[in-house]
KEKE-3310 file (N, C-alpha, C; in steps of 0.2 Angstrom, whole numbers, plus 5000, padded with zeros to 4 digits):
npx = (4880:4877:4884:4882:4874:4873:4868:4857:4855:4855:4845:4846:4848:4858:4865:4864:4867:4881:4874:4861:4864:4869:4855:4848:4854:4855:4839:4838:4845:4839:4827:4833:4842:4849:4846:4833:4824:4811:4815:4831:4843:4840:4839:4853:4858:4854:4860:4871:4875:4868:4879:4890:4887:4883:4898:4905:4899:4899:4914:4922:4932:4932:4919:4921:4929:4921:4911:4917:4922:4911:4904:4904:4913:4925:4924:4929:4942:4958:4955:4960:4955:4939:4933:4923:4919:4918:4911:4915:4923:4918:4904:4899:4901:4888:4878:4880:4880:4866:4856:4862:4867:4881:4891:4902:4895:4884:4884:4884:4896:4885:4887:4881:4876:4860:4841:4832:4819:4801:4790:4773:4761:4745:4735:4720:4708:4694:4682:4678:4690:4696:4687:4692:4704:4720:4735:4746:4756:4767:4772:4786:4796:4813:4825:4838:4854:4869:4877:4886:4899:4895:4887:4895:4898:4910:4920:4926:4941:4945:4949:4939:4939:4942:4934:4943:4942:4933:4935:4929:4918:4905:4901:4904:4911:4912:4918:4915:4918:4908:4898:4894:4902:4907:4902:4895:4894:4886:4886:4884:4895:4904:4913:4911:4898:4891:4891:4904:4915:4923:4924:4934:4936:4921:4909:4906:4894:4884:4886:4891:4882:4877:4867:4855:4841:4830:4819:4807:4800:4787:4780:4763:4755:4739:4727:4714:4698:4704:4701:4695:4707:4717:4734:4747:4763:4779:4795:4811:4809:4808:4815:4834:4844:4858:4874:4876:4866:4850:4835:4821:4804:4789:4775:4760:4744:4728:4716:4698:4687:4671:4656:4644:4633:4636:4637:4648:4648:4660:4663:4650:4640:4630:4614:4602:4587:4576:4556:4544:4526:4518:4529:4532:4518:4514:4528:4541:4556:4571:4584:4597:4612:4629:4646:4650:4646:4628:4616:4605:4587:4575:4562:4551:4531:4522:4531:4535:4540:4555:4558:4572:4583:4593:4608:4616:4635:4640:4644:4662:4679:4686:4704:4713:4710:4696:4679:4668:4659:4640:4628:4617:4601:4590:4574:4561:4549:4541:4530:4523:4523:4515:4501:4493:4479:4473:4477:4471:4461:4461:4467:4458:4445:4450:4454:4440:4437:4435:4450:4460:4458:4468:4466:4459:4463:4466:4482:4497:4499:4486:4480:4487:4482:4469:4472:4473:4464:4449:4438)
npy = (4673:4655:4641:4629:4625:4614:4611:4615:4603:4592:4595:4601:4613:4626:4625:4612:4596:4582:4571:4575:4578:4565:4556:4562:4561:4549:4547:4550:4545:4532:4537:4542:4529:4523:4509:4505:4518:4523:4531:4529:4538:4550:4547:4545:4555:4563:4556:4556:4570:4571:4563:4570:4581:4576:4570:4579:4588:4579:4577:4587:4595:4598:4602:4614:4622:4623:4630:4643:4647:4647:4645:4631:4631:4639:4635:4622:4623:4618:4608:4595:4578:4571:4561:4561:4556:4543:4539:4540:4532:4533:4536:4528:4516:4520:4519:4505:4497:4505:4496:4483:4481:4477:4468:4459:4458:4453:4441:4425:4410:4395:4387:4389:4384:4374:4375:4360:4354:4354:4340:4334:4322:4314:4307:4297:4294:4284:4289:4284:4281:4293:4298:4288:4290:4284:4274:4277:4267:4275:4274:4282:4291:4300:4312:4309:4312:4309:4292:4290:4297:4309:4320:4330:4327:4322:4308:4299:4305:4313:4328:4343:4356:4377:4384:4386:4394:4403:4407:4403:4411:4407:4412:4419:4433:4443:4457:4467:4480:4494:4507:4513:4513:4502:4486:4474:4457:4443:4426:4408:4399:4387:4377:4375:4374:4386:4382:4386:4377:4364:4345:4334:4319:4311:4306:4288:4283:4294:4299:4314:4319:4322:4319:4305:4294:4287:4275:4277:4275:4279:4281:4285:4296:4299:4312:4309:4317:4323:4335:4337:4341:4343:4344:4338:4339:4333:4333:4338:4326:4328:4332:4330:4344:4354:4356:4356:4359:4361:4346:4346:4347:4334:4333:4329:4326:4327:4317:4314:4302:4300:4294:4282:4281:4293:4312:4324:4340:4352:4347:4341:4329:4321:4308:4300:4296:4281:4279:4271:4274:4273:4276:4286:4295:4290:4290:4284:4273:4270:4266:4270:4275:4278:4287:4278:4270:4259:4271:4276:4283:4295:4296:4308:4309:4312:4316:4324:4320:4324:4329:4333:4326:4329:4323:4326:4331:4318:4319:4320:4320:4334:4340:4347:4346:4351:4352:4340:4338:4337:4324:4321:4318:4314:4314:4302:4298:4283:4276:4260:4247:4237:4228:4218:4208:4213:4222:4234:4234:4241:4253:4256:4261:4270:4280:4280:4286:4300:4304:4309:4319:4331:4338:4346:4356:4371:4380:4385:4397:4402:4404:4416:4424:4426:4433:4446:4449:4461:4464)
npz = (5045:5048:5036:5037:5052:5063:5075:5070:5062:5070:5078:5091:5104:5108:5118:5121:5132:5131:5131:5128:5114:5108:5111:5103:5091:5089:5088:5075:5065:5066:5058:5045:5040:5027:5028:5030:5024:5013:5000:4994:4991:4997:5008:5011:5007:5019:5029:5029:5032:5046:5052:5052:5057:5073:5073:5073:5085:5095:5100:5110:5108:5095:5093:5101:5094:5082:5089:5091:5079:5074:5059:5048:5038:5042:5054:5054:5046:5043:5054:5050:5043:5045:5044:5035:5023:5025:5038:5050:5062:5076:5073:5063:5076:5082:5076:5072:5086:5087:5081:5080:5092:5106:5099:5106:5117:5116:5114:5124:5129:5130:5142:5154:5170:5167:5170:5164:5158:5162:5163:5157:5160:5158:5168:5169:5180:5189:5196:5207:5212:5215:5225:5236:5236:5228:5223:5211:5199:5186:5170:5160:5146:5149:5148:5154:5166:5161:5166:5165:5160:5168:5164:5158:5144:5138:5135:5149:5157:5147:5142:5139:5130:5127:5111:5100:5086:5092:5104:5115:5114:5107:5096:5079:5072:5055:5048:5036:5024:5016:5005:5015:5026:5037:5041:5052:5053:5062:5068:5072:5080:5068:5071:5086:5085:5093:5107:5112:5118:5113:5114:5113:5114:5113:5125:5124:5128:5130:5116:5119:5120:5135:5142:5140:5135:5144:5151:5166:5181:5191:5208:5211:5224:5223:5232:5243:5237:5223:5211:5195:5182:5192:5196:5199:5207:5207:5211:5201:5194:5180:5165:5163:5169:5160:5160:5173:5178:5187:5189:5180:5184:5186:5181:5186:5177:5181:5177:5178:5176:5165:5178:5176:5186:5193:5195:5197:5208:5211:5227:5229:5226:5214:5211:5201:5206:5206:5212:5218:5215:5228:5239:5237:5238:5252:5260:5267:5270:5264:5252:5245:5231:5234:5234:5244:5248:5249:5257:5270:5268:5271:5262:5261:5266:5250:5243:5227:5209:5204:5214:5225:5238:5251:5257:5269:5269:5264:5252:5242:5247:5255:5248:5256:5271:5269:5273:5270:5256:5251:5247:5235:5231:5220:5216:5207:5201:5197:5186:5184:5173:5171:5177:5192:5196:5206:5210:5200:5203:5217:5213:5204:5213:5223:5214:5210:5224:5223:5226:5216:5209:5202:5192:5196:5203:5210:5201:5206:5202:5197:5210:5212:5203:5206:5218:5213:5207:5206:5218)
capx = (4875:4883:4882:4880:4869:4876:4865:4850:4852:4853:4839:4846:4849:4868:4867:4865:4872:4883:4868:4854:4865:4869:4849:4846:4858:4851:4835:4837:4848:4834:4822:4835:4847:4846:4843:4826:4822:4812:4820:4839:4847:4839:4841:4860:4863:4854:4861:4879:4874:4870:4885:4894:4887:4886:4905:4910:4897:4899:4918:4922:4938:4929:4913:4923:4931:4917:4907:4921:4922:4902:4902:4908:4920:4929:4926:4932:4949:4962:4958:4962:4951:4936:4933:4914:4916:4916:4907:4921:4924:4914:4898:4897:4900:4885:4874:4879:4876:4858:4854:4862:4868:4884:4894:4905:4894:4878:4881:4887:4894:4881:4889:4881:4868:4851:4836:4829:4813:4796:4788:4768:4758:4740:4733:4715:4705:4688:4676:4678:4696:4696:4684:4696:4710:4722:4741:4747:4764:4766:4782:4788:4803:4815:4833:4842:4860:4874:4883:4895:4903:4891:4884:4900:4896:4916:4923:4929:4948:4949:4949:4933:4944:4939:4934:4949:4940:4926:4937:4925:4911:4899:4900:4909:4908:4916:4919:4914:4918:4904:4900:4891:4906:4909:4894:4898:4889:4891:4884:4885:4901:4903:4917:4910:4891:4887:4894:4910:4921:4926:4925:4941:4932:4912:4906:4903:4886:4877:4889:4893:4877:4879:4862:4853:4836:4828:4812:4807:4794:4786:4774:4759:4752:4732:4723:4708:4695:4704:4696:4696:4711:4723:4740:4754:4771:4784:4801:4816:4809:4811:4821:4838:4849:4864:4881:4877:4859:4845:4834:4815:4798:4786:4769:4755:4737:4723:4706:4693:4683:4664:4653:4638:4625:4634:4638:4651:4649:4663:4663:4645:4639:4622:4612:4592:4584:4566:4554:4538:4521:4515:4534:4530:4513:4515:4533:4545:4563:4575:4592:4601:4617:4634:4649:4654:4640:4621:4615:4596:4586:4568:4555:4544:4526:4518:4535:4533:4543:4560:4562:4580:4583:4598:4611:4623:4643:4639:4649:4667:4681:4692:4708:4716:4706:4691:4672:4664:4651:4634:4626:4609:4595:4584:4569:4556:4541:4539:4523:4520:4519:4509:4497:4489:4469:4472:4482:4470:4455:4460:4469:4449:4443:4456:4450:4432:4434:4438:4457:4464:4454:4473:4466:4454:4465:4470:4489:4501:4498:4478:4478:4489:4477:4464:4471:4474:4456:4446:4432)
capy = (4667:4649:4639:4624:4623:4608:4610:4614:4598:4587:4600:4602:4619:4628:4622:4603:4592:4579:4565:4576:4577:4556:4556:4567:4559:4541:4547:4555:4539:4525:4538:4542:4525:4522:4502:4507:4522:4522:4536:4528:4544:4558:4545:4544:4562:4566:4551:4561:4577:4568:4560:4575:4584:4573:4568:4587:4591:4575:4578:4594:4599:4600:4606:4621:4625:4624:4636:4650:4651:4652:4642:4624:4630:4643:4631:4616:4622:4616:4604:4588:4574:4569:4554:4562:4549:4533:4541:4540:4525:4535:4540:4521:4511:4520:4517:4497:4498:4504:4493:4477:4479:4477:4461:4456:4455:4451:4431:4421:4404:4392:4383:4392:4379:4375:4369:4353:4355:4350:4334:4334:4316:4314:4302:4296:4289:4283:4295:4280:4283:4301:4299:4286:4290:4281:4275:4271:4268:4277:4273:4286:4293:4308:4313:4309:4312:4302:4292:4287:4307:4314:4327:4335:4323:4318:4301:4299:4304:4316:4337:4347:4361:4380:4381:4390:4397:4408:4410:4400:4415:4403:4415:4423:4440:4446:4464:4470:4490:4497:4513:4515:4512:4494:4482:4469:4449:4437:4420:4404:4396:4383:4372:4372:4376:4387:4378:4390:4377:4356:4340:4331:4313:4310:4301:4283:4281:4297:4303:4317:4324:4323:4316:4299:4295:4283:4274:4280:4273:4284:4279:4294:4295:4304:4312:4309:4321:4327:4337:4337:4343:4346:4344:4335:4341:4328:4340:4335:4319:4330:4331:4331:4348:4355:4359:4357:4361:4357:4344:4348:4343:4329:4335:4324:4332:4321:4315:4310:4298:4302:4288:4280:4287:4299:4315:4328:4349:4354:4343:4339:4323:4319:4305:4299:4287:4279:4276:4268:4278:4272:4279:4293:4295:4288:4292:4277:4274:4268:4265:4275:4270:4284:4284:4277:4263:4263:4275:4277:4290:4295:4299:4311:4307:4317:4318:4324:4320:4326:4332:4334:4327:4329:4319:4330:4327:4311:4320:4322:4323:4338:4339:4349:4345:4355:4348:4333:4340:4334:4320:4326:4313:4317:4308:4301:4292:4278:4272:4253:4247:4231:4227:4213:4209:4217:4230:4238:4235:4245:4257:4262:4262:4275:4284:4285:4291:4308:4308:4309:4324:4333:4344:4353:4359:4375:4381:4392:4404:4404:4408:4423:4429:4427:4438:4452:4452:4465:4460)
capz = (5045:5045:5030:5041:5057:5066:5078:5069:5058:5074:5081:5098:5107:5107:5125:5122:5133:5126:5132:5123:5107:5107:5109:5094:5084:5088:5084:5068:5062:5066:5055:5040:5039:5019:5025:5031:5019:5006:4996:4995:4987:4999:5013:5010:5009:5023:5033:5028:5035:5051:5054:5050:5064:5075:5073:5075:5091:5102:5102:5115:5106:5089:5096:5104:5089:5079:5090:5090:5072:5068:5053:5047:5036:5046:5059:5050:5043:5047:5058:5047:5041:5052:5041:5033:5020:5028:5042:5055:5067:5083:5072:5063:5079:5088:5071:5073:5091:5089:5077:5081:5099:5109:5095:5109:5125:5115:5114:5127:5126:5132:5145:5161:5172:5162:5172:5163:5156:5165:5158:5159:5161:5158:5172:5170:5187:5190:5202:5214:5215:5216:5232:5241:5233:5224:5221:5204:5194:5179:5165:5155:5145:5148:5147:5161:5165:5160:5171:5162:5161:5173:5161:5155:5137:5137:5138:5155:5156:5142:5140:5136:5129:5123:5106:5096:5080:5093:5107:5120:5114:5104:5090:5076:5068:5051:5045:5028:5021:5011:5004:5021:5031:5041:5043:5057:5052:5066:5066:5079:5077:5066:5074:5091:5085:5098:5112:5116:5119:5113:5117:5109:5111:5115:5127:5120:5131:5126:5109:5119:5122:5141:5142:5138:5135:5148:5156:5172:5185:5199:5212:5212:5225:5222:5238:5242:5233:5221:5205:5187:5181:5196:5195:5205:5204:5207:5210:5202:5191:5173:5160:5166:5168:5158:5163:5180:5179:5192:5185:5180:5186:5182:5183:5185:5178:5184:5171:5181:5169:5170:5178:5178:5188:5196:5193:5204:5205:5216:5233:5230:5221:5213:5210:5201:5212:5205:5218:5216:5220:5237:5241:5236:5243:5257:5263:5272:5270:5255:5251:5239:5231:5235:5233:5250:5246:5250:5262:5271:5263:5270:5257:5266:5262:5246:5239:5219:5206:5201:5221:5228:5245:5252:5263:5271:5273:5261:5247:5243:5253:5253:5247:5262:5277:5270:5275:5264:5250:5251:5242:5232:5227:5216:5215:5201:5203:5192:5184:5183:5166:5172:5187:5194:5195:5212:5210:5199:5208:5222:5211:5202:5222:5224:5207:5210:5229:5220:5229:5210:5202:5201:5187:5197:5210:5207:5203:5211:5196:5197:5216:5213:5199:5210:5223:5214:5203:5209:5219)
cpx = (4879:4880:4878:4878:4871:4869:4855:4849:4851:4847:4839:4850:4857:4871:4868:4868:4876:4875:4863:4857:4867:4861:4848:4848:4854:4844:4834:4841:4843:4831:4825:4841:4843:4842:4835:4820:4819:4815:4827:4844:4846:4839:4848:4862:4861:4857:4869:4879:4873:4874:4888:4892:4888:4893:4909:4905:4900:4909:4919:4927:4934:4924:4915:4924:4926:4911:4911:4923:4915:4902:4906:4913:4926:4932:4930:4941:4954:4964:4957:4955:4946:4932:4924:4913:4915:4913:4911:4917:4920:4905:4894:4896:4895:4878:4872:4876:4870:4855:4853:4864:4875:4887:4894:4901:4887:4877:4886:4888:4888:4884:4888:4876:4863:4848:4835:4821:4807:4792:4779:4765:4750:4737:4727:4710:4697:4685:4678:4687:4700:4692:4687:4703:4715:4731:4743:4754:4763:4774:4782:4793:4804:4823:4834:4850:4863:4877:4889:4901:4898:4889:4889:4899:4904:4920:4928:4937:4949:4946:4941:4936:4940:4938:4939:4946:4934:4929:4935:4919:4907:4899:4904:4907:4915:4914:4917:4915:4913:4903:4899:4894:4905:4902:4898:4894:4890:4886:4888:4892:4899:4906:4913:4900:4888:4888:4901:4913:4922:4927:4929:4937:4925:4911:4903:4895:4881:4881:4891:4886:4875:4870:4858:4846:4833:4820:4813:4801:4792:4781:4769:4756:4744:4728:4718:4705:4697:4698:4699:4700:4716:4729:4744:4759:4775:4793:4805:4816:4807:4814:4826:4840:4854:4868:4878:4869:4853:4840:4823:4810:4795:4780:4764:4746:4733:4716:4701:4689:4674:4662:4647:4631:4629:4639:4642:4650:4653:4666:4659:4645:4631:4619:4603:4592:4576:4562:4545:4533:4519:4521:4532:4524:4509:4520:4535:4552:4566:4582:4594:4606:4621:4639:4655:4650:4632:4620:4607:4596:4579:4564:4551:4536:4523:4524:4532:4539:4548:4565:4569:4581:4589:4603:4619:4630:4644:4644:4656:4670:4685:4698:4714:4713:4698:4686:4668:4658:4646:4631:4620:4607:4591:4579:4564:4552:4541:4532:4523:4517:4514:4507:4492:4481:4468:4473:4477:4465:4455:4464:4462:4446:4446:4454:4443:4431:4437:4444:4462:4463:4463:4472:4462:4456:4467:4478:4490:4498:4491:4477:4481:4485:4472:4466:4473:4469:4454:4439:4424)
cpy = (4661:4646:4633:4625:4616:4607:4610:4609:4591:4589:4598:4608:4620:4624:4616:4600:4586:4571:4568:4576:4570:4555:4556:4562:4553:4541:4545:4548:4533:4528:4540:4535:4522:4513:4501:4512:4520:4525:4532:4534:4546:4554:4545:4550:4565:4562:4555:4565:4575:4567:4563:4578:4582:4570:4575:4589:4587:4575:4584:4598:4601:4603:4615:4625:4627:4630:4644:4653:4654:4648:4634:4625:4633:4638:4625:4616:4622:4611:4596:4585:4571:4562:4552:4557:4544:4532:4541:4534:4526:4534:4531:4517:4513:4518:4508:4498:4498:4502:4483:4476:4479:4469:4456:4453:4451:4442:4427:4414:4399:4384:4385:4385:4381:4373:4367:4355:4353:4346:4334:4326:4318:4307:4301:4291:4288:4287:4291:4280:4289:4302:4295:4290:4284:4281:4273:4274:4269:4278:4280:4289:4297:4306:4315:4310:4307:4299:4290:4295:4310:4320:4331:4334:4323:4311:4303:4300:4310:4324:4340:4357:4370:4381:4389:4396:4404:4409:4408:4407:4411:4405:4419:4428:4440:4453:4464:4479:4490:4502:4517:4515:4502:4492:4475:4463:4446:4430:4413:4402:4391:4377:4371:4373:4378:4388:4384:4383:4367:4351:4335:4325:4312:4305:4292:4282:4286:4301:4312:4325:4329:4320:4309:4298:4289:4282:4273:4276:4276:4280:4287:4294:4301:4305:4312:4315:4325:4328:4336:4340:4348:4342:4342:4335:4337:4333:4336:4328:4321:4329:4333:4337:4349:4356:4361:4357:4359:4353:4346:4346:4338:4331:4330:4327:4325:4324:4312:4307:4299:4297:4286:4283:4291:4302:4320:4335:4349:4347:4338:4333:4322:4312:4303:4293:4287:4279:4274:4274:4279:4276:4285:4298:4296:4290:4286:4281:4271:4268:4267:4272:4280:4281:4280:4269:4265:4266:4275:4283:4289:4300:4301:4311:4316:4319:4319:4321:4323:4331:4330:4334:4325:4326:4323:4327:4318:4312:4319:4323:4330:4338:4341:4351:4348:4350:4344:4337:4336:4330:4320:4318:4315:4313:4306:4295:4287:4276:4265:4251:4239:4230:4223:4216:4213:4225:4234:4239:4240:4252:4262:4263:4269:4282:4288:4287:4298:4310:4311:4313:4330:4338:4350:4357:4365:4376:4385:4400:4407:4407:4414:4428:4430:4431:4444:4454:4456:4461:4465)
cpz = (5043:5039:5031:5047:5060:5071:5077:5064:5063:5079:5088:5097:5107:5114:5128:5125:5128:5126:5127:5114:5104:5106:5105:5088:5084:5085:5078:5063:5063:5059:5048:5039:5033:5021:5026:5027:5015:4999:4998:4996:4991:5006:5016:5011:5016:5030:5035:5033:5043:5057:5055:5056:5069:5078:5075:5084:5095:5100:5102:5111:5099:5088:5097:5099:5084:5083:5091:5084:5071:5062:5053:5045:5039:5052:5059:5048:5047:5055:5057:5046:5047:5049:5038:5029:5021:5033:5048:5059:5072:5080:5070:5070:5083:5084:5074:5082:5092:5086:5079:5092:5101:5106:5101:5113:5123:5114:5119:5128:5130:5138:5153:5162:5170:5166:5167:5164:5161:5159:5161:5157:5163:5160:5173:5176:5189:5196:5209:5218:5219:5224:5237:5244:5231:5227:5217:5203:5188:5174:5161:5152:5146:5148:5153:5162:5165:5163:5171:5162:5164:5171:5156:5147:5135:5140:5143:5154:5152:5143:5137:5136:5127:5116:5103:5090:5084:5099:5114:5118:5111:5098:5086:5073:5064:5052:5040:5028:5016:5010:5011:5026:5034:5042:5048:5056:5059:5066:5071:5075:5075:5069:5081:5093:5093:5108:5117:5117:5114:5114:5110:5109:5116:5119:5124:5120:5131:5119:5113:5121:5130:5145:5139:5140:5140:5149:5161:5175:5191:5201:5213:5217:5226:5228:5237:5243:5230:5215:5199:5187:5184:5193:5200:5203:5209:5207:5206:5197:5182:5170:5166:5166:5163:5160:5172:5182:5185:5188:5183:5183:5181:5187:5179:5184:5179:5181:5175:5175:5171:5171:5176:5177:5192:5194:5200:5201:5212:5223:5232:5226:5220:5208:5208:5206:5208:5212:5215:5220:5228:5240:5244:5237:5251:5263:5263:5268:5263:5256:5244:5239:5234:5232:5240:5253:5248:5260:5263:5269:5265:5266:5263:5260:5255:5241:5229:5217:5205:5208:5223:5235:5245:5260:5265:5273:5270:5255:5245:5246:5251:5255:5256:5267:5276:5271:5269:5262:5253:5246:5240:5229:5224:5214:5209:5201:5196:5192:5182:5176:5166:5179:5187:5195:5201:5214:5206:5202:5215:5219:5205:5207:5222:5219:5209:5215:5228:5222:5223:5206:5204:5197:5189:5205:5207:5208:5206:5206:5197:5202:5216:5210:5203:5217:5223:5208:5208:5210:5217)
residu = (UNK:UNK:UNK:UNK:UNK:UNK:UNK:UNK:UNK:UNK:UNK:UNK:UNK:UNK:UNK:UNK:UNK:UNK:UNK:UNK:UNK:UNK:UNK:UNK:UNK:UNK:UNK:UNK:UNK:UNK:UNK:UNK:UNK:UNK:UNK:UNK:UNK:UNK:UNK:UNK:UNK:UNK:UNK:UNK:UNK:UNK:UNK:UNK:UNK:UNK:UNK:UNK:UNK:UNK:UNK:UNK:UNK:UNK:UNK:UNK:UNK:UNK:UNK:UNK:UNK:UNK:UNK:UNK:UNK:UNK:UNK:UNK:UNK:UNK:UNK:UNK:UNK:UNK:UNK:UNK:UNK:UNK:UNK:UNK:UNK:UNK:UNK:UNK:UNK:UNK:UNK:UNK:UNK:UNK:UNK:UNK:UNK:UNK:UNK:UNK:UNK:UNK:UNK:UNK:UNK:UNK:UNK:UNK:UNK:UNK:UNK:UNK:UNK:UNK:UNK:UNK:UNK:UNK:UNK:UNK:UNK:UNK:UNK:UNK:UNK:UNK:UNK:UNK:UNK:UNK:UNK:UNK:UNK:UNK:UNK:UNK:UNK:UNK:UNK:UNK:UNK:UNK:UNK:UNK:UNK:UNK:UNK:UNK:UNK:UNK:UNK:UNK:UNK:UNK:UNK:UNK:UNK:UNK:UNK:UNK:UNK:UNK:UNK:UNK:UNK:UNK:UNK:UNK:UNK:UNK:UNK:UNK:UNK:UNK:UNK:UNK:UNK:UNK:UNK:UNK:UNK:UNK:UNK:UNK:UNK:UNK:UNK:UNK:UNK:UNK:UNK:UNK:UNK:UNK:UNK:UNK:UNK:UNK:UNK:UNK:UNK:UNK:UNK:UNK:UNK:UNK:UNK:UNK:UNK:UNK:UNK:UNK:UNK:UNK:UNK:UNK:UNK:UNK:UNK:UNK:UNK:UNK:UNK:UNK:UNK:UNK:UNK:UNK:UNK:UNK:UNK:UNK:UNK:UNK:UNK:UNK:UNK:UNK:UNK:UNK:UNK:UNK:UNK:UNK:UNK:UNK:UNK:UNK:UNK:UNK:UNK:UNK:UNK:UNK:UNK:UNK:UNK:UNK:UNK:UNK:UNK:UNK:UNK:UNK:UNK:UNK:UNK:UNK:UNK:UNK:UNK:UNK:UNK:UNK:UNK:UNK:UNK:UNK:UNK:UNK:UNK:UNK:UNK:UNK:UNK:UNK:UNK:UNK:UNK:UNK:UNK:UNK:UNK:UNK:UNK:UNK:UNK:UNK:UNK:UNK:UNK:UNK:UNK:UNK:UNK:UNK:UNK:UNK:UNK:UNK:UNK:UNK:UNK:UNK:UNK:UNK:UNK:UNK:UNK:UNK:UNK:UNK:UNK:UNK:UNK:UNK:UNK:UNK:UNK:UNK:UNK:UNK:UNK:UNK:UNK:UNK:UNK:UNK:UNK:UNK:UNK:UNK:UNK:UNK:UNK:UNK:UNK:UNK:UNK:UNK:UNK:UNK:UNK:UNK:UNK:UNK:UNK:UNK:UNK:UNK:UNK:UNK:UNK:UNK:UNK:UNK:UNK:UNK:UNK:UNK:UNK:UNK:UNK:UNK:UNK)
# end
């Protein structure tokens, strides 16, 4: 019986490939690494044991020999230091690896092409501009390239070198030994912060930035029928690029400001209209306002109060080719708050020949109760 189980501390089969016992191991290392542990002590020694296996299965020569003796120690002797204290060089670097990642390849300097950010603009326009449409100029700041060093951010003439202390990678890494074996820091470079490489003297006109801040002025132009809160994208008039970079958009979002008296749903447009009784009575014709100016509007006789007549294709245009909304009225009887000796007189005529008994008409509601009373 062995003393050690190799395989049954990384708890893979005799058969294991070398991939199921990397697995294993990685596993078992995320769920006992003392930095994670709450136990330290029972973290550490089982963290050992580990490694120990691990270090003797995943290489084949030591694997072999450990399966033909049967045991650790049989298996073990004589064949030299495998470096259990310090955890050996194979077993820590795959620990840092799954921890922190791949030092070397994980930071690159920062010198490949950047797009140039997008810059947003909030454009407010009146209803009446939105329905012809519009064209306005709008100023505003961004970071434009330099044209004094065309972006590179070095005074014309001179060298933009790598940087010495990082190698042109952006970053440095120290070493430390602890009792846990080697810990890897790394951290942006100082000298060339980040940057990967030098610039021996800055640009006078942006300090080397390769950028300068600027006022800009576009012409916009707005189609006719746009909506509340579209958007016009401007290519190309964003922040500038970096090291070559494409440059970003200027996006234009569009505030309709509310108006008046009229109100938009979609395409549609709606407006109150007053009308005097006899209008509404009687019927005839009327002038409404729009937004395309006043439009005819027949009052059909008998019209009520709060009625919605509509003038088709009078609405909104649409932005891309689609069919003009319709223009809604909605009517409302106005009462007369003063009336000549005339006007009333034929206004109690009208009274007393009973056409005004309104309350004794029955409603919608009565006649249905009335048709389903039993008789």
């Amino acid at each position: 019986m062995p003393t050690k189980d190799y395989y049954e501390t990384l708890g893979v089969a005799r058969n294991a490939t070398g991939d199921d016992i990397k697995r294993a191991y990685r596993k078992l290392a995320r769920q006992h690494h003392p930095d994670v542990a709450e136990d330290k002590t029972a973290a550490e020694h089982h963290f050992k044991q580990i490694n120990e296996a691990y270090e003797v299965l995943s290489d084949p020569h030591k694997r072999e020999r450990y399966d033909r003796f049967g045991t650790a120690e049989d298996g073990m002797r004589g064949m030299g230091d495998f470096g259990f204290g310090g955890f050996g060089a194979n077993g820590f670097g795959d620990i840092f690896d799954m921890f922190f990642g791949d030092v070397q390849s994980s930071r690159a300097p920062r010198t490949e092409p950047t797009r140039g950010a997008d810059l947003q603009y909030e454009l407010a326009i009146s209803l009446e501009e939105a329905f012809s449409g519009v064209t306005k100029e709008v100023s505003y700041a961004h970071l434009a390239a330099c044209e004094t060093c065309r972006g590179s951010g070095a005074e014309p003439g001179t060298l933009v070198t790598p940087c010495r202390q990082c190698g042109g990678a952006g970053a440095v890494r120290s070493v430390r030994q602890t009792p846990l074996g080697q810990f890897v820091t790394q951290m942006t470079c100082p000298t060339c912060h980040g940057e990967g490489h030098v610039i021996s003297q800055p640009c006078s006109a942006c300090g080397g930035a390769g950028r300068r801040r600027e006022e800009c002025t576009l012409t916009v132009k707005i189609p006719a029928g746009v909506d509340d809160g579209s958007r016009i994208r401007i290519s190309g008039k964003g922040e500038a690029g970096v090291y070559g970079g494409d440059a970003g958009d200027f996006l234009v979002r569009i505030t309709i400001l509310p108006h008046a008296i009229f109100k938009r749903r979609g395409r549609d447009t709606w407006v109150d209209v007053p009308i005097g009784f006899s209008h509404a009575a009687l019927g005839g014709s009327i002038e409404v306002p729009s937004l395309e100016g006043d439009l005819p509007l027949t009052i059909p006789a008998g019209t009520q109060t709060g009625t919605t007549l509509h003038l088709k294709g009078h609405g909104m245009p649409g932005v891309r080719g689609a069919h003009r909304g319709d223009h809604h009225v909605i009517v409302h009887i106005v009462v007369p708050l003063k009336l000549t000796k005339r006007q009333r007189e034929i206004l109690e005529e009208y009274a007393a020949s009973g056409a005004d008994q309104v309350g004794r008409e029955k409603s919608f509601f009565d006649r249905v109760k009335d048709a389903f009373r039993p008789e």
